[in-house]
DRENDO-1510 file (C-alpha; in Angstrom, 1 decimal, always signed):
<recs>
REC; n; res; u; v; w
REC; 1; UNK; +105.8; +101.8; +89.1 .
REC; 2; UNK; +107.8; +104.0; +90.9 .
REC; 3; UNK; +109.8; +103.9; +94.5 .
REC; 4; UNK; +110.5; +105.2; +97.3 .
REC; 5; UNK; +112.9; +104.5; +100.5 .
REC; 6; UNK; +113.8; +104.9; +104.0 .
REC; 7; UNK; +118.0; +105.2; +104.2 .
REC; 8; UNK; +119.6; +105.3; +107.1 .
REC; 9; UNK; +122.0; +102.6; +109.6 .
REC; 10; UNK; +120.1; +100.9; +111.1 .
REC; 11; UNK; +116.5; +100.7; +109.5 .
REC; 12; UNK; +115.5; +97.3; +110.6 .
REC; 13; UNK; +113.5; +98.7; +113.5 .
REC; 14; UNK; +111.1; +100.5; +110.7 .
REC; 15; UNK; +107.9; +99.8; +110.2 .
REC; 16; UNK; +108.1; +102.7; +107.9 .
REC; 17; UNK; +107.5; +100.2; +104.6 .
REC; 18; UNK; +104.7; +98.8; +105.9 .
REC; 19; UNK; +102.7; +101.6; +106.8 .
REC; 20; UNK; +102.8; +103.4; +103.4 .
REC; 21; UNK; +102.7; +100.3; +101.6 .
REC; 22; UNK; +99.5; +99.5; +103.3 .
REC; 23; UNK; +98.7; +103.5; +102.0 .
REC; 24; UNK; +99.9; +103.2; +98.6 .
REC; 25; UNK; +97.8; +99.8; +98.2 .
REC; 26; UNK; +94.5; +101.5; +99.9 .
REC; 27; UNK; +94.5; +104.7; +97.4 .
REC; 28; UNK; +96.0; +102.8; +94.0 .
REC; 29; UNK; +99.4; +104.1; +94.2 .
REC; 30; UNK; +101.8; +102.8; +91.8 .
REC; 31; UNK; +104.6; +102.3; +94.4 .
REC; 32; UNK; +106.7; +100.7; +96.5 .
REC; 33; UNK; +108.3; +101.9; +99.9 .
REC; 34; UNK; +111.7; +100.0; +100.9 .
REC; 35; UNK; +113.8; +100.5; +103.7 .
REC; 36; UNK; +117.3; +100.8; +102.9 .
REC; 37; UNK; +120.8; +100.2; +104.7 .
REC; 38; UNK; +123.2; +102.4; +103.2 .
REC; 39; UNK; +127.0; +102.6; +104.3 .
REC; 40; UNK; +128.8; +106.0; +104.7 .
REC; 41; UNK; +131.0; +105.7; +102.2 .
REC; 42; UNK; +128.2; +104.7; +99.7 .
REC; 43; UNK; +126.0; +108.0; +100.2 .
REC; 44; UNK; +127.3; +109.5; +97.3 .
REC; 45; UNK; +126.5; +106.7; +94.8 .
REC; 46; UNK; +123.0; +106.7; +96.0 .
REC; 47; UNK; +122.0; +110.0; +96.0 .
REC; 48; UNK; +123.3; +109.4; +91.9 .
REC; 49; UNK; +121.2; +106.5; +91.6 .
REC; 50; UNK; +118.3; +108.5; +93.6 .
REC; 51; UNK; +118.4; +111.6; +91.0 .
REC; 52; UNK; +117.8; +108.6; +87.8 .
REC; 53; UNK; +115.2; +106.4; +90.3 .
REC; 54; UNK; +113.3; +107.1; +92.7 .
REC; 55; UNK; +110.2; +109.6; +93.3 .
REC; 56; UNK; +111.9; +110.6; +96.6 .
REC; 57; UNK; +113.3; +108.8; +100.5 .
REC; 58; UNK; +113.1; +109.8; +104.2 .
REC; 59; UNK; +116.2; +109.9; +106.2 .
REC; 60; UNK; +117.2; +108.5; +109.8 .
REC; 61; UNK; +119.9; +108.3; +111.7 .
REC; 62; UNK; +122.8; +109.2; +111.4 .
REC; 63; UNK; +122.8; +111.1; +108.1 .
REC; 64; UNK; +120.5; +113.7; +108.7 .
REC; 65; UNK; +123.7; +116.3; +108.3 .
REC; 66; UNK; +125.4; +114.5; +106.2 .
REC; 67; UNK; +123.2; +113.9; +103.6 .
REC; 68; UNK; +123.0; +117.9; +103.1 .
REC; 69; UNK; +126.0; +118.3; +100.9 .
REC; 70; UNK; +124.1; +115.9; +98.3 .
REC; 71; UNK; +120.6; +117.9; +97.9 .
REC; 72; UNK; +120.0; +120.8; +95.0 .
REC; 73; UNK; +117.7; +122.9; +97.1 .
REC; 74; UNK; +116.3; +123.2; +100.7 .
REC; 75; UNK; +113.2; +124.8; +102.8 .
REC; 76; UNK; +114.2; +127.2; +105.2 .
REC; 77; UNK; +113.6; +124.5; +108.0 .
REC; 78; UNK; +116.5; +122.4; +107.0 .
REC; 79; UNK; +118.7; +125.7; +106.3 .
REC; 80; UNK; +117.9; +126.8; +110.3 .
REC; 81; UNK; +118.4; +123.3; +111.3 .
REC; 82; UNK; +121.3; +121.8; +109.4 .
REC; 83; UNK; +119.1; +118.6; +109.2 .
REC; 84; UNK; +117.1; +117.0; +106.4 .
REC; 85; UNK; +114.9; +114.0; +106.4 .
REC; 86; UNK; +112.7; +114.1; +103.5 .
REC; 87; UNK; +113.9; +114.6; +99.7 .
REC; 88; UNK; +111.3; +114.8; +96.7 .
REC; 89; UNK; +113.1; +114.1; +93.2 .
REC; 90; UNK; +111.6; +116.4; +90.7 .
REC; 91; UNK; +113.3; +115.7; +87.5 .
REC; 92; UNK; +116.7; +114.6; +88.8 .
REC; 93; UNK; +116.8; +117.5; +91.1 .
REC; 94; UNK; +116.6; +116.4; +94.5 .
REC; 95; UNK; +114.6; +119.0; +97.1 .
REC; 96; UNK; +115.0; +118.9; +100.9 .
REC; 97; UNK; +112.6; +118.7; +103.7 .
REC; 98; UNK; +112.7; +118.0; +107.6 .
REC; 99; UNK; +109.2; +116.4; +108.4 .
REC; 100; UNK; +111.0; +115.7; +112.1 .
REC; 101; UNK; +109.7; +119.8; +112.9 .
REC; 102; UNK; +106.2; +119.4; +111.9 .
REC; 103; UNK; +105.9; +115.8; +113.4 .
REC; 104; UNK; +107.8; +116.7; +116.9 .
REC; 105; UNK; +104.8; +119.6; +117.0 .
REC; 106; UNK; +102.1; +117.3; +116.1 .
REC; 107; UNK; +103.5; +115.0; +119.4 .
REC; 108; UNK; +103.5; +118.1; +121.4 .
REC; 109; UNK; +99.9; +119.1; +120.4 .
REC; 110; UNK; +98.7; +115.3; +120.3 .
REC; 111; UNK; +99.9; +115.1; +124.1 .
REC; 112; UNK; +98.7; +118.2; +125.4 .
REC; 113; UNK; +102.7; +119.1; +126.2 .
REC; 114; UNK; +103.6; +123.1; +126.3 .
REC; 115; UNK; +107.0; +124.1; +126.8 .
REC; 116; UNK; +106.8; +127.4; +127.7 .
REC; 117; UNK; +108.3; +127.9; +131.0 .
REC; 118; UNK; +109.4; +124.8; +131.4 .
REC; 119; UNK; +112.8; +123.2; +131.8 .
REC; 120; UNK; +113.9; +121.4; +129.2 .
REC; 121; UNK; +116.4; +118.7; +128.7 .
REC; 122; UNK; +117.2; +117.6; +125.7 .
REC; 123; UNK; +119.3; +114.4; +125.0 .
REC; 124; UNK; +121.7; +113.5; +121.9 .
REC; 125; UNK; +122.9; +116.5; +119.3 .
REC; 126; UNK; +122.4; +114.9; +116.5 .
REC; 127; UNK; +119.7; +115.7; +113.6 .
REC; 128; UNK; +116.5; +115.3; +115.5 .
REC; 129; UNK; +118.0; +117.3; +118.7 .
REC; 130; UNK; +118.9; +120.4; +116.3 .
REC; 131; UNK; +115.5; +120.1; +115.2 .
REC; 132; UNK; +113.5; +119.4; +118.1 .
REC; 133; UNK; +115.6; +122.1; +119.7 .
REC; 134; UNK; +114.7; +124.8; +116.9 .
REC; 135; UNK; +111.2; +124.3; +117.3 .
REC; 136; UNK; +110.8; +124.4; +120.9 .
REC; 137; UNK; +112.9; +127.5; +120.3 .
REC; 138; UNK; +111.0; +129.2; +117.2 .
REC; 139; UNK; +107.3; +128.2; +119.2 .
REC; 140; UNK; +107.9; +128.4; +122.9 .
REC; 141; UNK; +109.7; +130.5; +125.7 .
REC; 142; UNK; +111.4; +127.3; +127.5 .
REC; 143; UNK; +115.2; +127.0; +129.4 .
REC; 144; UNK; +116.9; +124.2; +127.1 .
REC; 145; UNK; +119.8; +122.4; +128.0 .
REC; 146; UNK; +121.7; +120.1; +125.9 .
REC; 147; UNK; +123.7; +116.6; +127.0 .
REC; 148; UNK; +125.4; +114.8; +124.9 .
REC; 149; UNK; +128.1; +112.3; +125.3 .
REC; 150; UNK; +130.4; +114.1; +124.2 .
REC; 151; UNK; +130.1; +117.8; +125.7 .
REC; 152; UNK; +131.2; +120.7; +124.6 .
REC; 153; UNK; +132.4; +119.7; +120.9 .
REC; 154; UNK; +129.0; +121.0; +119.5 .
REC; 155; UNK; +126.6; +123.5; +119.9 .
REC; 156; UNK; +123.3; +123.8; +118.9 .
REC; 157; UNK; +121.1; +127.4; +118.0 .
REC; 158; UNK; +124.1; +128.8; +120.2 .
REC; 159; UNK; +123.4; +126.3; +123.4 .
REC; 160; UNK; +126.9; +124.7; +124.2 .
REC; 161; UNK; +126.1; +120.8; +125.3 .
REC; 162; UNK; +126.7; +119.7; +128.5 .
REC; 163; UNK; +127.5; +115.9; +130.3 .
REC; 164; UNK; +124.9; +113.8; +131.3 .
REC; 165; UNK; +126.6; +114.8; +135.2 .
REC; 166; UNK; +125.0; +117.9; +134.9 .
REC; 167; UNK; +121.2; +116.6; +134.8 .
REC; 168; UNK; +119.6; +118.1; +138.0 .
REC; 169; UNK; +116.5; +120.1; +137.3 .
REC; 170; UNK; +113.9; +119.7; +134.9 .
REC; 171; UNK; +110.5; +119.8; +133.9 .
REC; 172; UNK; +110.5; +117.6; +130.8 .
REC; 173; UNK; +113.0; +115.4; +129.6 .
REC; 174; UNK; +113.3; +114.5; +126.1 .
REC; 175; UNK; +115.4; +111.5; +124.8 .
REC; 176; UNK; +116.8; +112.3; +120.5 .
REC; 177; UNK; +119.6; +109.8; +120.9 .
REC; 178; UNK; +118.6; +105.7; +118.9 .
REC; 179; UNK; +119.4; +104.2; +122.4 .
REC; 180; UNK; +116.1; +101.8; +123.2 .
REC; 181; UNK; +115.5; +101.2; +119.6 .
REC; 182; UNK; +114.4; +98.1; +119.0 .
REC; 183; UNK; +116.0; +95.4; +119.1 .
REC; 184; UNK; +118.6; +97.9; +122.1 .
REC; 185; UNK; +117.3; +97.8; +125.3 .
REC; 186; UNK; +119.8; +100.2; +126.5 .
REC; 187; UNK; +119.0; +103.2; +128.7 .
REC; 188; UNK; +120.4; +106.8; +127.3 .
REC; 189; UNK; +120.1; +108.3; +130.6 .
REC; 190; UNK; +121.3; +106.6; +134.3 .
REC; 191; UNK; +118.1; +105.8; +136.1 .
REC; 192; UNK; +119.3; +108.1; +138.7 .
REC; 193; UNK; +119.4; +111.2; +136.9 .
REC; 194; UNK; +115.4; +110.7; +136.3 .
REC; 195; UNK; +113.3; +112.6; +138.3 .
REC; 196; UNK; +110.1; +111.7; +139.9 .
REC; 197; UNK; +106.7; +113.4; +138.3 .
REC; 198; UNK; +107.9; +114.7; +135.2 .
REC; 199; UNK; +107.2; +114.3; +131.9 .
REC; 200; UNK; +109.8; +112.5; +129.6 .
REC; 201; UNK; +109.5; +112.4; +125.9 .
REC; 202; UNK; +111.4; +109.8; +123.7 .
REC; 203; UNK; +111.2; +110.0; +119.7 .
REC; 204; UNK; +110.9; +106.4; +119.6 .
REC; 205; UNK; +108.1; +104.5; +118.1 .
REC; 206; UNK; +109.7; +100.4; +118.2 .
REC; 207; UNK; +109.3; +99.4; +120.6 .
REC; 208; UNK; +106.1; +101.6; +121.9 .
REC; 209; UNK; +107.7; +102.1; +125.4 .
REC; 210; UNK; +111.5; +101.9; +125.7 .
REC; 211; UNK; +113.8; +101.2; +128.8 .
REC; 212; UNK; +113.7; +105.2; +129.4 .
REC; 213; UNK; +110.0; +105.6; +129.3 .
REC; 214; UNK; +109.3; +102.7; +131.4 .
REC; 215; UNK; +112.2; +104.3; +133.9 .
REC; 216; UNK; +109.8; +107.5; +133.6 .
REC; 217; UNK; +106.8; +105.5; +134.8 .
REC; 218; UNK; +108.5; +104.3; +137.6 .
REC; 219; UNK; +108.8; +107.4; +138.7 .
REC; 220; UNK; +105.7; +108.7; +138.4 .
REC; 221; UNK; +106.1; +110.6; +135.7 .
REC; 222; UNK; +104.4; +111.1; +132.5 .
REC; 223; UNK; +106.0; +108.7; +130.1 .
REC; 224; UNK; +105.3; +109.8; +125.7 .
REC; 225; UNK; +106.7; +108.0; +123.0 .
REC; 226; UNK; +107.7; +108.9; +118.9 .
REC; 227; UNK; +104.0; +107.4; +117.1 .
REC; 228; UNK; +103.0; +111.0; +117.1 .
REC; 229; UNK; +106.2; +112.3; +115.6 .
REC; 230; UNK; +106.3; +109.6; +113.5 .
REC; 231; UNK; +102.6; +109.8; +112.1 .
REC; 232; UNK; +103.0; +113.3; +111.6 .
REC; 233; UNK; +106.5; +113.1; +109.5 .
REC; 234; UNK; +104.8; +110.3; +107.6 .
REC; 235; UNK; +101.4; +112.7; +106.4 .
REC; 236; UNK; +104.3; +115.2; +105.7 .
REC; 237; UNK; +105.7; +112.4; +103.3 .
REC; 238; UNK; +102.9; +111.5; +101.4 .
REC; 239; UNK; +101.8; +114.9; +100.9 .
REC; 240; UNK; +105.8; +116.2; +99.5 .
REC; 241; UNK; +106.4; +112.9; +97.2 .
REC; 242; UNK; +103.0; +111.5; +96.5 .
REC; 243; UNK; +100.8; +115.3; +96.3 .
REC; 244; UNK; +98.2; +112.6; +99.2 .
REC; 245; UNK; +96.5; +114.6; +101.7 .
REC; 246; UNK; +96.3; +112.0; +104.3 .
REC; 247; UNK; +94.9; +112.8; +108.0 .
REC; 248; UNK; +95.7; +111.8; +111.8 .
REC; 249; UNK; +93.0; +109.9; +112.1 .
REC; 250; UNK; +93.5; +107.9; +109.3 .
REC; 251; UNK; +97.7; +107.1; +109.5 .
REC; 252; UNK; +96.9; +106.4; +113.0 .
REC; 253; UNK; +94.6; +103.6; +112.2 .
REC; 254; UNK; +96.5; +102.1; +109.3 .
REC; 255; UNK; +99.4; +102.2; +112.1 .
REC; 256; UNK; +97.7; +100.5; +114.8 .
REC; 257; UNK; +96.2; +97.7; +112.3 .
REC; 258; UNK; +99.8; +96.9; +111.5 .
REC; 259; UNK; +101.1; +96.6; +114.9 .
REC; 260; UNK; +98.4; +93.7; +115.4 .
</recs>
């Protein structure tokens, strides 16, 4: 038997382990998924326990960056991006991914959502925003903005990031920060600053509608949550570490059955 993880801080809000356990058992895999707290200053002792153990982990919050300094080799994705959160071992050499591009595109697609045009706010600059913001970038013609908490101090593809003051305008709003993971209940955005009839998108999946979407409904907008993302990093996962060819249809179903 081999393994494989989720790392991050937090990952008690994943259902991650349950999902592709409940894949592994169906197909006759001869593995086991964990989900894994790891401390910053005990990255570098995993990744050396990764290289001798493990077939391979996905990575959350917040080491999406970080985690770069440790990996052997990367797809031109994660070199555009600055973000990785998948890592196949192949014989102690460890080989980065980001799954987070293919699956925020499978949300788009899944939801009928097209960018181009549109005004775009994006929320949070951390590993998912890069991303999210690259591919709205690389597949649509779209005006992005960029809040973060702490404006100015990065920028992302060359967009400076702005205060959460400056939300006025926008056609879809798009939530990358962890605030409304379960068990938060916060809100990452002041109800105020939402406005009414739009579409807002948060990468989410626990709980299925956060503090933020249900804001969105109340205004009559259009309110999308991560399980799209999420199923489409997870077939991205199965086919880099395990060589499974896994579709929607089928994630989506094993997903639902284990919400019940």
């Amino acid at each position: 038997m081999n393994f494989s993880a989720l790392i991050g801080s937090p990952v008690g809000h994943s259902v991650g382990q349950d999902i592709y356990n409940r894949i592994f058992r169906k197909y006759g895999i001869d593995s086991q998924y964990l989900a894994i707290e790891v401390h910053r200053d005990n990255l570098p002792g995993f990744f050396d326990l990764a290289r001798e153990v493990m077939a391979g982990f996905n990575i959350t919050a917040p080491y999406k960056e970080v985690s770069l300094k440790f990996i052997d080799h990367v797809d031109d994705i994660v070199s555009a991006t600055g973000s990785v959160n998948l890592v196949k071992n192949e014989g102690g050499k460890l080989y980065g991914y980001n799954s987070d591009y293919d699956g925020f595109l499978m949300l788009a697609r899944k939801n009928n959502i097209d960018f181009s045009g549109k005004k775009v706010i994006i929320m949070g600059s951390g590993g998912a925003a890069r991303t999210i913001t690259y591919a709205i970038i690389r597949n649509y013609n779209s005006d992005i903005s960029i809040v973060s908490r702490k404006p100015g101090k990065k920028s992302i593809a060359g967009i400076n990031t702005v205060g959460y003051d400056e939300i006025n305008d926008y056609d879809i709003i798009i939530n990358c920060t962890p605030i409304g993971t379960f068990p938060d209940t916060g809100m990452p955005v002041p109800a105020n600053r939402i406005i009414k009839g739009k579409i807002g998108i948060d990468i989410i999946y626990n709980p299925l509608k956060t503090p933020f979407l249900k804001a969105v409904e109340a205004r009559e907008g259009t309110a999308v949550n991560g399980v799209d993302m999420f199923i489409g990093q997870g077939i991205e996962t199965m086919k880099k570490i395990y060589n499974l060819s896994i579709d929607y249809s089928e994630f989506s179903n094993i997903f639902f059955e284990n919400l019940k």
